[in-house]
N, C-alpha and C positions, 0 to 999 in steps of 0.2 A: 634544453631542447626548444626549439623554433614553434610554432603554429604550425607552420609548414612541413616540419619532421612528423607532426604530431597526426597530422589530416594524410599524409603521405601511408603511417605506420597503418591508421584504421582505413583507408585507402585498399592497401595491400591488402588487410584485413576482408575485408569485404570480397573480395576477389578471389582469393582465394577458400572463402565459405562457397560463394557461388560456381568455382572448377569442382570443390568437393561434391558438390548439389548435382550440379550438373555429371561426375565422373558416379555417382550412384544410381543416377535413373538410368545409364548407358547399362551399369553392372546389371541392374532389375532387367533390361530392355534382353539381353545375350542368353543370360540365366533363363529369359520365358522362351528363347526360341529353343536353346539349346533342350528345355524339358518338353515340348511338344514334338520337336525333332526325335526325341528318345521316346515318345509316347506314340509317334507316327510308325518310326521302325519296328516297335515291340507291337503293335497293331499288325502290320507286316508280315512279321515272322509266327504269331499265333496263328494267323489266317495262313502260310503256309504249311505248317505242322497239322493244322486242324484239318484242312483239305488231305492232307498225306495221308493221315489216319483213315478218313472217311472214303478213302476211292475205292 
């Protein structure tokens, strides 16, 4: 193989570390909204039940 195959392979290399880098903090980024999304509605609906009870 070449120089050039060689700086190409770790090239790609690299690149592909950094989509995976990059494609995990997006996964962390969806996961926090999606759990405060689920912790906003569940806030929601206590405060609807709880109010139900209490009138």
């Amino acid at each position: 193989m070449s120089s050039s195959d060689q700086d190409n392979k770790q090239r790609n290399r690299e690149i592909a570390a950094n989509e995976a880098k990059r494609e995990m903090v997006s996964n962390v980024r969806v996961s926090s909204w999606a759990i405060v999304a689920t912790i906003v509605a569940g806030v929601i609906a206590f405060g609807i039940v709880w109010a139900w009870f209490n009138r």
